[in-house]
N, C-alpha and C positions, 0 to 999 in steps of 0.2 A: 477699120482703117486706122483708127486710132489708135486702138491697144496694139496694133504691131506697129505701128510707130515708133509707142512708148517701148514695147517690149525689143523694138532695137537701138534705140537710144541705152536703153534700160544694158543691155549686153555691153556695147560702148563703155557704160560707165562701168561695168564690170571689170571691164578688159583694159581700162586702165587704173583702175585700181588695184588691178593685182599686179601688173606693171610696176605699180611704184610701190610694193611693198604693203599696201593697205589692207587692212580685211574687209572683204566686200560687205559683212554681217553689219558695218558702221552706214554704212550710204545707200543700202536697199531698203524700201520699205513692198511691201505689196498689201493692194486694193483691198477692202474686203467687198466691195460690191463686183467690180467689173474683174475683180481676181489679176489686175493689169500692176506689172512692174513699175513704181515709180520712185524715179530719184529728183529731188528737187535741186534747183538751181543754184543754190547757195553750200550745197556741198561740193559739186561737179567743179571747180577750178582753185580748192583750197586742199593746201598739202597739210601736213603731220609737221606742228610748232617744235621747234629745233629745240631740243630742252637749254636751258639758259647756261642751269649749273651742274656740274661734271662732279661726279666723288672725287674727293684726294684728302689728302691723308689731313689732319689737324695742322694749320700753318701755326699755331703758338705751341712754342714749346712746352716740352713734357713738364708737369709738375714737377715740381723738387717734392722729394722726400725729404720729411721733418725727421724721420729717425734718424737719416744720414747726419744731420746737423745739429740736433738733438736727442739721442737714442735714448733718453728718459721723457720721449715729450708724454703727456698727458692727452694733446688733442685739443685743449683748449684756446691755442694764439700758437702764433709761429717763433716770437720771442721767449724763449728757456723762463726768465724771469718772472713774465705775465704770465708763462702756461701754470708755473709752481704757484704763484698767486692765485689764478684763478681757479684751479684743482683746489687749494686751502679751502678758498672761500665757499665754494661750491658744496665740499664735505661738511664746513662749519654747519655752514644752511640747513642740507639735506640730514645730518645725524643730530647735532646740539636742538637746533631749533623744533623741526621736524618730528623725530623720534620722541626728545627726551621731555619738551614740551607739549609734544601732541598726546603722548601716552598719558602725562600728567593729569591732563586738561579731564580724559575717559576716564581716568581714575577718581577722579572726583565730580563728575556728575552725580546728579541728584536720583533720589530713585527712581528707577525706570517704570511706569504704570504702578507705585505705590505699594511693588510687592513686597519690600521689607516692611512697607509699613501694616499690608495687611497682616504676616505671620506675626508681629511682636503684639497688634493687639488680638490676637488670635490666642495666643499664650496668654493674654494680662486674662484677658473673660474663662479659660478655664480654670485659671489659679484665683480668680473670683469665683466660681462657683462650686468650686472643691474646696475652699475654707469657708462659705455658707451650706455648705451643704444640696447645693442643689444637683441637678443634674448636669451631665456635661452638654449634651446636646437633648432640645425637646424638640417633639412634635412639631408643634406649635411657634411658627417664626416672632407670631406677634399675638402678645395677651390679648385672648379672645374677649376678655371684660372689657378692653377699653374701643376697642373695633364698633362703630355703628349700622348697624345697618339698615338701608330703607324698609319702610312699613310696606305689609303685603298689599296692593287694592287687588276686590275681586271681583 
């Protein structure tokens, strides 16, 4: 008795909601035990909120165009005066300071990981051992005479 109760209530709510436009998919739910249509109460007497605000078109007027007023602007300020100023100062920055100072700066760093420094004493030890007469490269990293080494225990 109940579930056709609810499943005519349940039509009811159907049938005025598609009445007014609604889609029934929003205010139906169904049961999963008793498989019974139910629309709660708190849907059943509330309509579809009137939206507030309406498109139309932008109420401030259109931008000016700076090229109109200025057809050399830069983009900088809308004053001709300021934009050439601030284009100046902006280039001063990013070329003098920037480029001419930054490159400087890389150019005189110091050596990077000591590579210059290891080839020139790489050069001095062979032109030390081609005017002693030695060899240019030994075996031997380090004079086996001066190396200790521990006593064997057996």
């Amino acid at each position: 008795m109940a579930a056709g109760l609810l499943g005519l209530c349940a039509r009811r709510l159907l049938a005025a909601a598609a009445t007014r436009g609604r889609p029934a998919a929003q205010v139906r739910w169904e049961s999963s035990s008793s498989r019974a249509v139910i629309a709660p109460s708190a849907v059943v007497g509330k309509r579809a909120p009137e939206p507030t605000m309406r498109w139309q078109e932008d109420p401030d007027a259109e931008d000016e165009n700076l090229y109109e007023k200025n057809p050399d602007s830069h983009g900088y300020d809308k004053d001709p005066v300021m934009d050439v100023w601030n284009m100046r100062v902006v280039f001063f920055f990013g070329f003098s300071i920037v480029l001419v100072l930054g490159s400087t700066f890389v150019a005189y760093l110091p050596d990077y990981r000591m590579q210059e420094w290891a080839r020139r004493e790489a050069e001095r030890l062979v032109k030390y051992r081609e005017a002693n007469g030695l060899p240019i490269m030994e075996s031997n990293c380090f004079d086996p005479s001066k190396i200790q080494l521990p006593e064997d225990e057996d």
